[in-house]
C-alpha positions in Angstrom: 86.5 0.4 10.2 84.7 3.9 10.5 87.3 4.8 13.9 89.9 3.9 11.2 89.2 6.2 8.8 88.1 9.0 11.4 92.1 9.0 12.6 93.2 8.6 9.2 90.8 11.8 8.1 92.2 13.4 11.2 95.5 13.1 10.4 95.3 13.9 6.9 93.4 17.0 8.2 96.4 17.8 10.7 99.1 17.2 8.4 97.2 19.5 5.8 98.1 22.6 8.8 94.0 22.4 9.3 93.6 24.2 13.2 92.4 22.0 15.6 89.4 23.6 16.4 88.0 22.7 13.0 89.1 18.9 12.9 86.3 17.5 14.1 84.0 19.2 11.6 86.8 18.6 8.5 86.2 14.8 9.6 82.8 14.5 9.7 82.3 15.9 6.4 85.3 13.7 5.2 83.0 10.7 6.4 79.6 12.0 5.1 81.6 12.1 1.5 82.8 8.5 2.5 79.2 6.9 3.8 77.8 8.9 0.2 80.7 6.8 -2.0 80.8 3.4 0.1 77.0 3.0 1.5 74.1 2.0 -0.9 71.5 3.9 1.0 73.7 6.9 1.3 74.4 7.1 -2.5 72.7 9.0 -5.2 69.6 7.8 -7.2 71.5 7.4 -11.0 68.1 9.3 -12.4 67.7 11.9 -10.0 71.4 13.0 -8.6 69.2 14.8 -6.0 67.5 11.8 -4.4 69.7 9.6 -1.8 68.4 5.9 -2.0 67.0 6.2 1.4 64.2 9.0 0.2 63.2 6.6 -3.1 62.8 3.8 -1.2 60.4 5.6 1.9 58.6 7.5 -1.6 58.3 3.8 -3.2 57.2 2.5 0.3 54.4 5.2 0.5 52.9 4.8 -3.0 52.7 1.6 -2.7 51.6 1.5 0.6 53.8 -1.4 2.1 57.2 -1.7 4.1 60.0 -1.6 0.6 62.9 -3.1 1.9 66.2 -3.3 -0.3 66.9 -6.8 -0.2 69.2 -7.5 -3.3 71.0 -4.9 -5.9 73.4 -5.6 -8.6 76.8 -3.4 -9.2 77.7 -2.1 -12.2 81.2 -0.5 -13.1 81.8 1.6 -16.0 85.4 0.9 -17.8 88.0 -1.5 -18.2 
């Protein structure tokens, strides 16, 4: 899947008049913004925009002095 949307980013990016030089970087940030919208631990914390998942759950691990592991979450979709 992530090959797949690196040659459908580069494309886009090619098709757009982007030089080649600067492909590779156009994709990478293309799949940064992807892994931010698509991945759990790459997303924003809903409280604290600033915050990625990843960072609350190593803060939550080290208050509480234990291993936090994300084993369950529930998806909620505004609209409709």
């Amino acid at each position: 899947m992530l090959e797949q949307e690196r040659e459908i980013y580069r494309a886009r990016a090619a098709q757009e008049g982007k030089p080649e030089k600067v492909l590779d970087r156009i994709v990478e940030g293309r799949l940064n913004k992807f892994f931010e919208e698509f991945c759990l631990l790459e997303q924003s914390f809903i409280r604290d925009p600033d915050v990625k998942i990843t960072e609350l759950v190593a803060e939550t691990g080290a208050k509480v002095n234990e291993n936090v592991v994300v084993r369950r979450f529930v998806r909620f979709q505004m609209g409709q």
